[in-house]
gemmi code that builds the backbone of each chain (N, CA, C; Angstrom):
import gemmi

chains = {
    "A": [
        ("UNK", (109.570, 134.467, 113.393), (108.703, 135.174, 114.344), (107.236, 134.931, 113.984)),
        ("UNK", (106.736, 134.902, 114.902), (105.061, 134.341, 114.714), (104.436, 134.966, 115.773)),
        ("UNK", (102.871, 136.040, 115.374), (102.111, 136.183, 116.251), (101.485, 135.203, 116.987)),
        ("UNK", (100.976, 134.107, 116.685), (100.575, 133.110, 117.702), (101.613, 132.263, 117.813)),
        ("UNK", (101.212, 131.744, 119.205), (102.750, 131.440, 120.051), (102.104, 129.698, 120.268)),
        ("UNK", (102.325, 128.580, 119.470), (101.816, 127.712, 119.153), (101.724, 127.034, 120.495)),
        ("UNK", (103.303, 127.416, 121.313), (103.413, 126.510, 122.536), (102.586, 126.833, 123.402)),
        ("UNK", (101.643, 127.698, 123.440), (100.568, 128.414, 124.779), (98.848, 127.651, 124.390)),
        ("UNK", (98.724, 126.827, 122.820), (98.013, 125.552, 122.313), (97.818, 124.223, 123.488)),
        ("UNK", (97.179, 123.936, 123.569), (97.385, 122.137, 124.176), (96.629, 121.332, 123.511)),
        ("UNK", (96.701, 120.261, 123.499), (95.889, 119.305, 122.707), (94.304, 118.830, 123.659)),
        ("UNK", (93.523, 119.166, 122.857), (92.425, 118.719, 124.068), (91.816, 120.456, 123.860)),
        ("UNK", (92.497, 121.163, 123.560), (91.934, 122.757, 123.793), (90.841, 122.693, 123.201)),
        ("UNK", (89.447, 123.714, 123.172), (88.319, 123.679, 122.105), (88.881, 124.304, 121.120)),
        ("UNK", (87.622, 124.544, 120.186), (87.907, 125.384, 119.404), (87.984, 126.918, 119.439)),
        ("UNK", (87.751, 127.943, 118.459), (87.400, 129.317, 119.266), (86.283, 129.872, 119.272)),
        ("UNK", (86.223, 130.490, 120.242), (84.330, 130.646, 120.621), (84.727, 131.873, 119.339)),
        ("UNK", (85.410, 132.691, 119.721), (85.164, 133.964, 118.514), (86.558, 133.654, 117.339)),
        ("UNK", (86.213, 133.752, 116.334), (87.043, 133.407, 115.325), (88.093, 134.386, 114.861)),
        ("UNK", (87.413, 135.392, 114.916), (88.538, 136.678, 115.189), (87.825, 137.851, 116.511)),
        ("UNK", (88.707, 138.105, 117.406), (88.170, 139.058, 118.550), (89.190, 140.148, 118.580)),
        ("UNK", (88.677, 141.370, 118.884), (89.172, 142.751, 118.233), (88.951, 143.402, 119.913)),
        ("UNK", (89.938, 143.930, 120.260), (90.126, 144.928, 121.587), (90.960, 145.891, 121.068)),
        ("UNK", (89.612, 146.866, 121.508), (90.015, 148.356, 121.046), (90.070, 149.465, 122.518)),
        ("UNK", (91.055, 149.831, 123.075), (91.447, 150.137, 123.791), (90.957, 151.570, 124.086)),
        ("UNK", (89.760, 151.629, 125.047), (89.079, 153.104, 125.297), (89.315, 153.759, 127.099)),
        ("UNK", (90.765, 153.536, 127.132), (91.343, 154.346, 128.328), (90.936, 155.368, 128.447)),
        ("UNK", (91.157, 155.968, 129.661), (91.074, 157.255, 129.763), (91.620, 157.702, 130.776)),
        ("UNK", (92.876, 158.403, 130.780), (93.772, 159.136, 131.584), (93.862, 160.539, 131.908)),
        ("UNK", (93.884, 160.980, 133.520), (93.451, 162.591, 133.753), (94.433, 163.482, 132.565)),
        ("UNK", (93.574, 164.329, 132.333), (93.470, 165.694, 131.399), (95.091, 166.084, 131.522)),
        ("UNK", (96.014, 165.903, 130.592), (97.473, 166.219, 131.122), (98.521, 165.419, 131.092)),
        ("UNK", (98.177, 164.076, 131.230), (98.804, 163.165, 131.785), (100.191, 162.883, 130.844)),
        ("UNK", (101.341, 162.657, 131.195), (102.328, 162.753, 130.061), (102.040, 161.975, 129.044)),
        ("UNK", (101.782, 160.296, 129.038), (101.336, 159.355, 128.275), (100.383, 159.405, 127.512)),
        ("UNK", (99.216, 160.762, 127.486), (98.341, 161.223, 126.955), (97.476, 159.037, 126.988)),
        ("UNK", (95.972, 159.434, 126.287), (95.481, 158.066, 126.445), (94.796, 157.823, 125.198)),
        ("UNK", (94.380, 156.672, 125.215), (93.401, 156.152, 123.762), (92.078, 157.288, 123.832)),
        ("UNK", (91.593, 157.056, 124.984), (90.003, 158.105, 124.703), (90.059, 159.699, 124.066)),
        ("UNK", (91.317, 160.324, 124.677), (91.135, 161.452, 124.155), (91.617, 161.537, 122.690)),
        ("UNK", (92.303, 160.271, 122.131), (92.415, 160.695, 120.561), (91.207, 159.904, 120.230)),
        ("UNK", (89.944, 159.962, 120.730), (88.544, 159.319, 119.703), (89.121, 157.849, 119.643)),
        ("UNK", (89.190, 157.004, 120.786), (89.016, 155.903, 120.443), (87.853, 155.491, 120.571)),
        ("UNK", (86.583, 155.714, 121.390), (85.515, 155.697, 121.536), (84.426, 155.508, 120.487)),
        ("UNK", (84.902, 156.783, 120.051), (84.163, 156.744, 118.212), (84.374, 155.615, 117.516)),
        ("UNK", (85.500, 155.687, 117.383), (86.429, 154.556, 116.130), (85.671, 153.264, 116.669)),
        ("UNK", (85.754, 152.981, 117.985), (85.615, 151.812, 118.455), (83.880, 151.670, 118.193)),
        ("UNK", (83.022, 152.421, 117.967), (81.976, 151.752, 117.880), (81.473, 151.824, 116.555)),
        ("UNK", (82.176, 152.936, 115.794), (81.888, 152.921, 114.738), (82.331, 150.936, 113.903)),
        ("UNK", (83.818, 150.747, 114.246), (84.201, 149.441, 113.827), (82.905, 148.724, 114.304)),
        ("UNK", (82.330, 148.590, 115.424), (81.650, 147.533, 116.476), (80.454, 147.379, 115.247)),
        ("UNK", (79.695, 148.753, 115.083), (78.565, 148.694, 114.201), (78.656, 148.158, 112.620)),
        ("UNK", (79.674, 148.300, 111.993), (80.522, 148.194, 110.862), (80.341, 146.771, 110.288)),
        ("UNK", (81.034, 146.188, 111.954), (81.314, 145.096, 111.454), (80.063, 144.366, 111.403)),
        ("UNK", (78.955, 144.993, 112.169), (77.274, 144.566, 112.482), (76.985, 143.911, 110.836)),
        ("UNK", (76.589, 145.779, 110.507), (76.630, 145.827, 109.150), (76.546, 144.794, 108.113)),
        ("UNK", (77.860, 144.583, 108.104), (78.899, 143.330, 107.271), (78.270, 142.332, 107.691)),
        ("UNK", (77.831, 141.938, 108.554), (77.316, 140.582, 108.986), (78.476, 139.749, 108.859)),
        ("UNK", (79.606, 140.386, 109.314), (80.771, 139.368, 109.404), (80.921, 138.382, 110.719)),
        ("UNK", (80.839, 136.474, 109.798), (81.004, 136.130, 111.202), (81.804, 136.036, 111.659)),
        ("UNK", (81.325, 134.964, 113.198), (82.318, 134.893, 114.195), (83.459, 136.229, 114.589)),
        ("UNK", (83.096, 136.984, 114.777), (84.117, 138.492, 114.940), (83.730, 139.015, 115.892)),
        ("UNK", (84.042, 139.375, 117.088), (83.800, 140.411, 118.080), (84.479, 141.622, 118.814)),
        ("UNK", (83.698, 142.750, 118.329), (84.819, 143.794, 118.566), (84.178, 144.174, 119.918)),
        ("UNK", (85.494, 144.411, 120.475), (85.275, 144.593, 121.887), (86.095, 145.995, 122.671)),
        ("UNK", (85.384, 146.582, 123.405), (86.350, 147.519, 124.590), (87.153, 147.044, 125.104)),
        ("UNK", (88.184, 147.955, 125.491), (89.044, 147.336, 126.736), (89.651, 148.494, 127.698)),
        ("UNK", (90.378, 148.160, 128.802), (90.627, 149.127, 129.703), (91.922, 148.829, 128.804)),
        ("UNK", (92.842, 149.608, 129.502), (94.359, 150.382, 128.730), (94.842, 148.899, 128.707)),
        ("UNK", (95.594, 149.323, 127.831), (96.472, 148.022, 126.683), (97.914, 148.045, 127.157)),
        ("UNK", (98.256, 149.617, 127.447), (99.704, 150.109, 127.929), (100.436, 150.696, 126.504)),
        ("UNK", (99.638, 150.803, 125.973), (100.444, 151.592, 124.492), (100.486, 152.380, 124.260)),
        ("UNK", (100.017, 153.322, 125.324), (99.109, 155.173, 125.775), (99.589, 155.748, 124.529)),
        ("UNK", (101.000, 155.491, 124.475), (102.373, 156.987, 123.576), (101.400, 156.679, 122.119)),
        ("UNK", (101.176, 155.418, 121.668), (100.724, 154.772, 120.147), (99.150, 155.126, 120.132)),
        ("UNK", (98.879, 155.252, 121.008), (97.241, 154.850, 120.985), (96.459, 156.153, 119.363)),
        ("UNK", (95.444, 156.063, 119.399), (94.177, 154.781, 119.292), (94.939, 153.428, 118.945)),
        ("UNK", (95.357, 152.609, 119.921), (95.520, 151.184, 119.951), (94.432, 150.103, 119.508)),
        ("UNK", (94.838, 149.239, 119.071), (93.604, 148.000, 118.971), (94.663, 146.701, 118.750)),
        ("UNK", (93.705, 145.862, 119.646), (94.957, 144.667, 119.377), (93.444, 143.281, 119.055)),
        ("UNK", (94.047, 142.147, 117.714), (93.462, 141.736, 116.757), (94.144, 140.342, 117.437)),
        ("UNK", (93.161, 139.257, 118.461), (93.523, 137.981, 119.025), (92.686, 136.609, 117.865)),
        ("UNK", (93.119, 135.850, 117.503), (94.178, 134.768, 118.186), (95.795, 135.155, 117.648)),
        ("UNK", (95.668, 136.029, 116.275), (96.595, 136.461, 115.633), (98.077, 137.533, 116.434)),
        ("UNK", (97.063, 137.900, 117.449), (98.434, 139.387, 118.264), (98.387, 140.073, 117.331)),
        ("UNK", (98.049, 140.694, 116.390), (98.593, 141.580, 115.954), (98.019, 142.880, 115.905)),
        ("UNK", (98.561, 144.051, 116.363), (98.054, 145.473, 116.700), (98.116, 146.765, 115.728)),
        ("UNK", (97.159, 146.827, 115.904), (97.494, 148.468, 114.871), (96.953, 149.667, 115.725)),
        ("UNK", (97.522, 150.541, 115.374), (97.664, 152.334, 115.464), (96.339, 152.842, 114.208)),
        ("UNK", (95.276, 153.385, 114.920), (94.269, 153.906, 113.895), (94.124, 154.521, 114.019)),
        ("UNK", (93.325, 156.033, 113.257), (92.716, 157.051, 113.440), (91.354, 157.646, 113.098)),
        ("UNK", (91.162, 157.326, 112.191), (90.113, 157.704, 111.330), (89.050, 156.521, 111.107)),
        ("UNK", (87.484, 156.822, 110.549), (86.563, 155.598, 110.408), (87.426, 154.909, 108.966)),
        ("UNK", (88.199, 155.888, 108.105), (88.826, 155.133, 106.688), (89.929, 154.097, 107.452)),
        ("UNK", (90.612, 154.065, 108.334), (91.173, 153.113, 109.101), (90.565, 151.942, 108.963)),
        ("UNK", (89.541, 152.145, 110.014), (88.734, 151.290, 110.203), (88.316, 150.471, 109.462)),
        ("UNK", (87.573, 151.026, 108.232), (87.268, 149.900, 107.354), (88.320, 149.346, 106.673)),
        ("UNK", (89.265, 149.863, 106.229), (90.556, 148.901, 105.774), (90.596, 147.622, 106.925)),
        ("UNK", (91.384, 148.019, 108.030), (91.560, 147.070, 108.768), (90.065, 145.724, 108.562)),
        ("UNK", (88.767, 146.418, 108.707), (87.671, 145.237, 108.714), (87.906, 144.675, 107.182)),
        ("UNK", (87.903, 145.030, 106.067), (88.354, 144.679, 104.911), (89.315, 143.661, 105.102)),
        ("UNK", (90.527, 144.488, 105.101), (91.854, 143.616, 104.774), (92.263, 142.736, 105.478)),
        ("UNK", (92.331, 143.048, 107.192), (92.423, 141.963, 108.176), (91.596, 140.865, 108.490)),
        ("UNK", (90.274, 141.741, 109.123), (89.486, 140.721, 109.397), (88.176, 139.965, 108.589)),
        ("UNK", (88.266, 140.487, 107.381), (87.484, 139.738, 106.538), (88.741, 139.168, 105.781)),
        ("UNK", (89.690, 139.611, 105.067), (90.926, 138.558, 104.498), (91.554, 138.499, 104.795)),
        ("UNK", (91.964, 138.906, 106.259), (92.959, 137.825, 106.373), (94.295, 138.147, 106.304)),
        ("UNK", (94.721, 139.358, 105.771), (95.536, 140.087, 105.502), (95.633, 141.234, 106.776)),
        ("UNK", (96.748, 141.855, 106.477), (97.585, 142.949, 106.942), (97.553, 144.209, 106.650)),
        ("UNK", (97.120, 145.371, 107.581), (97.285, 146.924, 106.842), (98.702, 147.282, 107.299)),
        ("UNK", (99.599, 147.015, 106.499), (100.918, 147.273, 106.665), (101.313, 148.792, 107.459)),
        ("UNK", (100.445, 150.149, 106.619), (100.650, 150.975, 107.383), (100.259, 151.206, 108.303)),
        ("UNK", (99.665, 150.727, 109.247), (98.997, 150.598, 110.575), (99.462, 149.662, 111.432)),
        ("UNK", (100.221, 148.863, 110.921), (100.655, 148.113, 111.687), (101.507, 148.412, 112.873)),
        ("UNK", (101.516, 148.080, 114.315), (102.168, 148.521, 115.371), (103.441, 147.502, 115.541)),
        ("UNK", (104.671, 147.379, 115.938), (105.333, 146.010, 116.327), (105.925, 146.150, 117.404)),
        ("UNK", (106.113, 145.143, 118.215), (106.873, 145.256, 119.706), (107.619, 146.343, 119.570)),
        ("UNK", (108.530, 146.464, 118.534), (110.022, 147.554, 118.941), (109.305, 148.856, 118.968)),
        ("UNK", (108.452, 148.846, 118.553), (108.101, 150.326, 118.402), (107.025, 150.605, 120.092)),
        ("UNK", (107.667, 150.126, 121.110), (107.494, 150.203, 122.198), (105.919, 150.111, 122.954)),
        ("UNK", (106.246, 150.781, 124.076), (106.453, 152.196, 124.074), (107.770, 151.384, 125.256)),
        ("UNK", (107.746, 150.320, 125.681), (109.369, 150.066, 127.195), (109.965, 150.065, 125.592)),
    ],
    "B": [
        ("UNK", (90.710, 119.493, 117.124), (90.344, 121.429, 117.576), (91.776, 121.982, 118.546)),
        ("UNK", (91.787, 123.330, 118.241), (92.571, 123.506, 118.680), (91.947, 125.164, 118.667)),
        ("UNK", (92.710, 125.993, 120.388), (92.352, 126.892, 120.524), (93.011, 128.373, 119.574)),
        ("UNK", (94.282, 127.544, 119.392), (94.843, 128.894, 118.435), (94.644, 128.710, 117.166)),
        ("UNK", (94.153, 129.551, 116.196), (94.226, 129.575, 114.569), (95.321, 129.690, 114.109)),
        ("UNK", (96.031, 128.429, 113.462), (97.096, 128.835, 112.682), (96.777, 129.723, 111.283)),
        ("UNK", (95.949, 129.263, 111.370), (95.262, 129.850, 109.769), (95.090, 131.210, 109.570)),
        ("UNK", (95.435, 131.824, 111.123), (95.305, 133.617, 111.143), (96.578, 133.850, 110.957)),
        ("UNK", (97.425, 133.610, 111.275), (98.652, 134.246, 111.643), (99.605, 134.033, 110.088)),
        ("UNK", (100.206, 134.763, 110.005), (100.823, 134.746, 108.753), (102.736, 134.868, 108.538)),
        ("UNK", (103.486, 134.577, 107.687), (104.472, 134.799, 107.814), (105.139, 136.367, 107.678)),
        ("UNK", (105.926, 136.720, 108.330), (106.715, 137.954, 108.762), (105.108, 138.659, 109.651)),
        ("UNK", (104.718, 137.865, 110.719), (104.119, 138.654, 111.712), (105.182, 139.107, 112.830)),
        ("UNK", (105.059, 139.706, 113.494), (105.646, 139.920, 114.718), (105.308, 139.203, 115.405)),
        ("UNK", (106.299, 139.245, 116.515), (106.556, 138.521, 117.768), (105.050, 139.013, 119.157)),
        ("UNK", (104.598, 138.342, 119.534), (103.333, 138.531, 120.771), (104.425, 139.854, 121.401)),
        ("UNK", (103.180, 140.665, 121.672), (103.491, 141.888, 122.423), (103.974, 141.196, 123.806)),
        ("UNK", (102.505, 140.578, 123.825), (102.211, 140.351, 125.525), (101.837, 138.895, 125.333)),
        ("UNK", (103.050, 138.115, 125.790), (102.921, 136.492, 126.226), (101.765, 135.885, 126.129)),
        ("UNK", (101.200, 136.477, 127.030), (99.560, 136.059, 127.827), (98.522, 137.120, 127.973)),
        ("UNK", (97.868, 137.176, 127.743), (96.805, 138.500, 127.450), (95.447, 137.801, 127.916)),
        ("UNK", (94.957, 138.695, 129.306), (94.052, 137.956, 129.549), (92.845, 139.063, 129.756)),
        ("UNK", (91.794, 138.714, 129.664), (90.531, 140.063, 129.238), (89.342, 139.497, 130.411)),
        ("UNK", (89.018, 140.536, 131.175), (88.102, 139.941, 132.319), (86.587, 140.491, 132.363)),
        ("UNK", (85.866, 140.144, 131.915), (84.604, 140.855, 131.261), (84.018, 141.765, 132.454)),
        ("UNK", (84.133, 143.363, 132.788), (83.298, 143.429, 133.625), (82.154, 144.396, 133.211)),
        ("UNK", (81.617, 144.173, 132.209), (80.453, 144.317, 131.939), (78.719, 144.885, 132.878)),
        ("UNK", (78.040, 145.604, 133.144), (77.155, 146.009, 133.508), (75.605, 145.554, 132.426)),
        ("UNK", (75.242, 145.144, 133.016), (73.645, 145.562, 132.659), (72.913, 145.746, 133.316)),
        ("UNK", (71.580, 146.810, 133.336), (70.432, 147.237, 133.942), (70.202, 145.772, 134.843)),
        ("UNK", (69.715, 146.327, 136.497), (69.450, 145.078, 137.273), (68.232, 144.488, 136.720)),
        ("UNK", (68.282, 143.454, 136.748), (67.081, 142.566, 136.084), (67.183, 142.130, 135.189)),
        ("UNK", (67.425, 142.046, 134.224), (67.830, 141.422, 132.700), (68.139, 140.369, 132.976)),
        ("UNK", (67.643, 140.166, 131.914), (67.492, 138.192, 132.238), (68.756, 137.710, 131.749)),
        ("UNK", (69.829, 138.602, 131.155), (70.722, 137.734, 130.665), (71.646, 137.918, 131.880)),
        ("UNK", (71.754, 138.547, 133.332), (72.537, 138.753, 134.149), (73.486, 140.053, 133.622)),
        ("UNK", (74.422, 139.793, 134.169), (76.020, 140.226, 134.128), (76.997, 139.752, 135.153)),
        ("UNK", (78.089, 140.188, 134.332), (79.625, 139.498, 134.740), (79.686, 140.694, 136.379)),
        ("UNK", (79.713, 141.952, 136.085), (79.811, 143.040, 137.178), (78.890, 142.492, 138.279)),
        ("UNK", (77.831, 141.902, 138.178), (76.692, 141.908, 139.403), (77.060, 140.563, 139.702)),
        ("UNK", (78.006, 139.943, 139.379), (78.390, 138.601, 139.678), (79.844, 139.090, 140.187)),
        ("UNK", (80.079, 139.944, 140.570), (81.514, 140.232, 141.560), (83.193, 140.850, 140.413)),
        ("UNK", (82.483, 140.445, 139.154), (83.750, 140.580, 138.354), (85.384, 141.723, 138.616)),
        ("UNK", (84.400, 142.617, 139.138), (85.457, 143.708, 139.102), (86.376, 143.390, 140.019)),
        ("UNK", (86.127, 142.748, 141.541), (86.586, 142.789, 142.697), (87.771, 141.078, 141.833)),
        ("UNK", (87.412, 140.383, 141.526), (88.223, 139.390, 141.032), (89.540, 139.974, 140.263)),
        ("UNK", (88.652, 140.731, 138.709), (90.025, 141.063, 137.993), (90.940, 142.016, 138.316)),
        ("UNK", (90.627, 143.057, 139.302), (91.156, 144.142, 140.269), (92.397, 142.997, 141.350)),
        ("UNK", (91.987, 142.082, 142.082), (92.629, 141.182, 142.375), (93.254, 140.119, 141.609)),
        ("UNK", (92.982, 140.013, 140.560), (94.233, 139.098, 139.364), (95.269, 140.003, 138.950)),
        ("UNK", (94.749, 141.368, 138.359), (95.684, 142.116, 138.369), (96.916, 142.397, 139.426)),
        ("UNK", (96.501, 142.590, 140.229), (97.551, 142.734, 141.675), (98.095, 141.623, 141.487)),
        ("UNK", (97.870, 140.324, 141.841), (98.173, 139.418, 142.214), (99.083, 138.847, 141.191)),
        ("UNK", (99.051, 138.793, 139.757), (100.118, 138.888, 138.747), (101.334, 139.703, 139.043)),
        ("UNK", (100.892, 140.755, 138.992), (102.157, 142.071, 139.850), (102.671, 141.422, 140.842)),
        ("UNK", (102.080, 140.940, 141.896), (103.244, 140.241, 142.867), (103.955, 139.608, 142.642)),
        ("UNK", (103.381, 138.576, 142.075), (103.951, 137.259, 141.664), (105.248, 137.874, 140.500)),
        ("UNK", (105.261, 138.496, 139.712), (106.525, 139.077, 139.023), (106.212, 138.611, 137.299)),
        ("UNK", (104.815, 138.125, 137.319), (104.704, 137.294, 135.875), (105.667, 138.116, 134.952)),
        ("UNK", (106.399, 137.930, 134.170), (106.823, 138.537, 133.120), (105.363, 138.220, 131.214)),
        ("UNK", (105.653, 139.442, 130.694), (104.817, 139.225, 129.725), (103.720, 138.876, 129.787)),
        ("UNK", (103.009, 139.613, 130.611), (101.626, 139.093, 130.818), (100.458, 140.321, 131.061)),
        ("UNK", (99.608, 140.388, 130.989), (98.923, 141.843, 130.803), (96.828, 141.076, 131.187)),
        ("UNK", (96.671, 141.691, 132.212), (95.133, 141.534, 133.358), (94.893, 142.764, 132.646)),
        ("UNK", (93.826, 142.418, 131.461), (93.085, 143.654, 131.209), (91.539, 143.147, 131.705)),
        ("UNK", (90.611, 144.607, 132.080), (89.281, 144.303, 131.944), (88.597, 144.892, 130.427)),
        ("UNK", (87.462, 144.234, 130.379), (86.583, 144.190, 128.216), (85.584, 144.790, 129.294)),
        ("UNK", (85.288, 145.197, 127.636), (83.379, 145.216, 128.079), (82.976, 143.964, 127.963)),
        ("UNK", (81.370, 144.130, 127.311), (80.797, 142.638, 127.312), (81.346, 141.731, 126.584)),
        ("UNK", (81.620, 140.244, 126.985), (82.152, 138.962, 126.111), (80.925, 138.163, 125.332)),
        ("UNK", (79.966, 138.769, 125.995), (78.745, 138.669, 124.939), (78.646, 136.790, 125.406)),
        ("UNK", (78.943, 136.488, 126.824), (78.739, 135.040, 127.386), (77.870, 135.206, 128.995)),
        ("UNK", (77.210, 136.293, 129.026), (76.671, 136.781, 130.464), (75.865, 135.687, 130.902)),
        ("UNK", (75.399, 134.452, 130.887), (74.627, 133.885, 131.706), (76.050, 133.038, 132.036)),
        ("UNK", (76.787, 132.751, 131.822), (77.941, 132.173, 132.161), (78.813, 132.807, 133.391)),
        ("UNK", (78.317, 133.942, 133.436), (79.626, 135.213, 134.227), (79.440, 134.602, 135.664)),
        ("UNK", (81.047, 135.274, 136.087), (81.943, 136.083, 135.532), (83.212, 135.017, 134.488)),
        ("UNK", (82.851, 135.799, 133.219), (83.934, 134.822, 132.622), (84.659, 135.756, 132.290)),
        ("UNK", (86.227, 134.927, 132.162), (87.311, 135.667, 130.908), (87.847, 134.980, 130.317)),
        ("UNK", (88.862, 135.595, 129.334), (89.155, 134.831, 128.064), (90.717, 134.942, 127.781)),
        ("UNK", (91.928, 134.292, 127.493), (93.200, 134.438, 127.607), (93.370, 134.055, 125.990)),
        ("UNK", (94.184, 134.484, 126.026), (94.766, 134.526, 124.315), (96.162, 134.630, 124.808)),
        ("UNK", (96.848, 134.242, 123.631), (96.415, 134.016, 122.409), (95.912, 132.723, 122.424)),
        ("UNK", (95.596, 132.272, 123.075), (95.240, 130.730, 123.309), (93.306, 130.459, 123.564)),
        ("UNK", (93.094, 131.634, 123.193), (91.884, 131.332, 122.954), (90.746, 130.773, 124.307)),
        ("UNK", (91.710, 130.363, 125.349), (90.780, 129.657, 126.559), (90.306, 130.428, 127.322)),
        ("UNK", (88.459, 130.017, 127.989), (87.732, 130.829, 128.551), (87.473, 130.292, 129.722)),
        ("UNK", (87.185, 130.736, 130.902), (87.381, 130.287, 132.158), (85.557, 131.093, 132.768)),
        ("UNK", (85.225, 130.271, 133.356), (83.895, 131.205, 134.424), (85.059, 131.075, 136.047)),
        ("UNK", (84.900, 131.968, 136.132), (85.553, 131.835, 137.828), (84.924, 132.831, 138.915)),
        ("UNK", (84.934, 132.439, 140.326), (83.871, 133.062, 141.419), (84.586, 133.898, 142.085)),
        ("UNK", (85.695, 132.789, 142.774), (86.197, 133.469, 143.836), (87.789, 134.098, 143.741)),
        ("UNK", (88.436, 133.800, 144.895), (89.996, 134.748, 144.756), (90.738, 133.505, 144.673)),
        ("UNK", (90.229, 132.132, 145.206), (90.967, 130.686, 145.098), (91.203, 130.625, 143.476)),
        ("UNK", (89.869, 130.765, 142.952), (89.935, 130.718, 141.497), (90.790, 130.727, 140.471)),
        ("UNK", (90.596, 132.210, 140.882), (91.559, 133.379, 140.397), (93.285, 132.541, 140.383)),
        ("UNK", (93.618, 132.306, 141.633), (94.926, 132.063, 141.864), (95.360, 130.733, 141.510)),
        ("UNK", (94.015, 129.394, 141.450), (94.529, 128.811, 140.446), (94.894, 128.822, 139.075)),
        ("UNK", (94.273, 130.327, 138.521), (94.242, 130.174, 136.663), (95.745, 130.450, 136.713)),
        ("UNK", (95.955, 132.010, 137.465), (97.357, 132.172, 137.553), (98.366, 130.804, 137.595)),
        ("UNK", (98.221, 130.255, 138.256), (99.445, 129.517, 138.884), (99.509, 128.186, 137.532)),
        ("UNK", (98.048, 128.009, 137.354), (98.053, 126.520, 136.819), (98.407, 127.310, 135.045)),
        ("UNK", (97.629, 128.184, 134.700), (97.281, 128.123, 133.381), (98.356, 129.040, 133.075)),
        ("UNK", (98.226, 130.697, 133.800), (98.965, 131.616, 133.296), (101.007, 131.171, 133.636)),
        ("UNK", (100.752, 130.505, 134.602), (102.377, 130.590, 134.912), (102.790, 128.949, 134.111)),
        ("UNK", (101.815, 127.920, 134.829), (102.140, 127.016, 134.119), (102.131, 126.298, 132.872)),
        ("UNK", (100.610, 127.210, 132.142), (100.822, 127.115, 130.817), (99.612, 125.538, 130.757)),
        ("UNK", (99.086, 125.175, 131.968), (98.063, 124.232, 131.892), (96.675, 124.566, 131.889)),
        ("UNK", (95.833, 124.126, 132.190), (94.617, 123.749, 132.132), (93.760, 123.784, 133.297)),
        ("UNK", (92.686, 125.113, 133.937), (92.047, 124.548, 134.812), (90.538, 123.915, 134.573)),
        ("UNK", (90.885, 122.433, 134.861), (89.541, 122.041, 133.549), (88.114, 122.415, 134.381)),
        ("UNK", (88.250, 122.391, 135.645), (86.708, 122.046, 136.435), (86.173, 123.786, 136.117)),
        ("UNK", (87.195, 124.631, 135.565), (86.838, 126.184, 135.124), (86.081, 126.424, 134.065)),
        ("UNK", (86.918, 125.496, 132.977), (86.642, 125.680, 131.669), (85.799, 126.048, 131.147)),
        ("UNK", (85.423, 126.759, 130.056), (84.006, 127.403, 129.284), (84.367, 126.617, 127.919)),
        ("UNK", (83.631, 125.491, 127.607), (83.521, 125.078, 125.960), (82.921, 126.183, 125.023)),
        ("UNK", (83.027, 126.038, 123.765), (81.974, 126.690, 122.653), (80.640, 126.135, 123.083)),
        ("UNK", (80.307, 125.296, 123.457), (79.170, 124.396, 123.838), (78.176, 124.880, 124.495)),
        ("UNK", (78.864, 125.361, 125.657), (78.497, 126.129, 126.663), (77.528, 126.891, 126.827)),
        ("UNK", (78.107, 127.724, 125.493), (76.872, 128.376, 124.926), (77.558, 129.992, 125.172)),
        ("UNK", (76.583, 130.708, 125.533), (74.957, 130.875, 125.316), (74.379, 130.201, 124.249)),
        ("UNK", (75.101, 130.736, 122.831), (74.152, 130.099, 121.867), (73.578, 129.001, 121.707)),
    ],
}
model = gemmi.Model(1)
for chain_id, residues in chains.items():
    chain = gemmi.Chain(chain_id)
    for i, (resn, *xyz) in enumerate(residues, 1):
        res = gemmi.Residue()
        res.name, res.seqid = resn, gemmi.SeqId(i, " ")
        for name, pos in zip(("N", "CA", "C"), xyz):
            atom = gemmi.Atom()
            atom.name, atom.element = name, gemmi.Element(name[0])
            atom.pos, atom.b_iso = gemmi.Position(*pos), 0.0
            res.add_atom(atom)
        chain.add_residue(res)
    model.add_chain(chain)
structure = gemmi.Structure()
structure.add_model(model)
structure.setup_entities()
């Protein structure tokens, strides 16, 4: 199993404009809603706090970005980590900097944050 | 060159959530700014219509999100598909329905679309 899906590659492709790109999912679903959404658990925060963070760091090529809903409402604060696919479940700014640490400066994995297909939400 | 990083992805990742993941910048800035925007260039009315238009079509594994800024605004309206890394400027609804058909369903190339690293802004 492999997050990047080699066959969706072509030869001739460029390179990548962003070297690692970060979508952090700042939905927002009416007051109630069964699926509850990313905004009302503070993805907003999280998300700019990472955005500035990663300023900070002067880490290159990295762009953390908003996004409208991901579809992970039940998991959310969602964030999903491209060319790699791979998503994590966050909460807190201590999240945050792990993930900028461990993932996207090395490269590595926050195991406990980690989200995987089975764990839905179809 | 190549658009996907093997060099991100690691062994025992998971499997892609979402096949094709495509991010449609619709971005705002104050009228006048010299760097434009993707929104005052029609964006919303496009990815509002890719979205649908995926849904018809029955794509399996595939997910029309809108970002905030892609941080490529004199270029707009652009978006960006992963995991494959490729960036597209597109205008109209023809556009649109070639990326679908050619890139998202067929997994090719619409080159006269294409956005290089080159490109810029930078």
């Amino acid at each position: 199993m492999k997050s990047v899906d080699p066959s969706r590659s072509r030869p001739g492709d460029a390179a990548a404009y962003y070297r690692c790109h970060v979508f952090c999912c700042i939905n927002e679903r009416p007051e109630g809603h069964p699926r509850g959404c990313c905004k009302e658990r503070g993805s907003v925060r999280l998300r700019n706090y990472m955005k500035a963070r990663a300023k900070e760091l002067g880490i290159d090529g990295v762009r953390i970005n908003q996004s409208g809903c991901l579809d992970r409402c039940e998991l959310g604060p969602v964030m999903v980590i491209y060319p790699e696919g791979i998503w994590y479940r966050y909460d807190t700014l201590e999240d945050v900097d792990e993930i900028l640490q461990q993932h996207v400066i090395g490269g590595g994995r926050v195991e406990r944050l980690l989200l995987r297909p089975e764990d839905g939400p179809k």
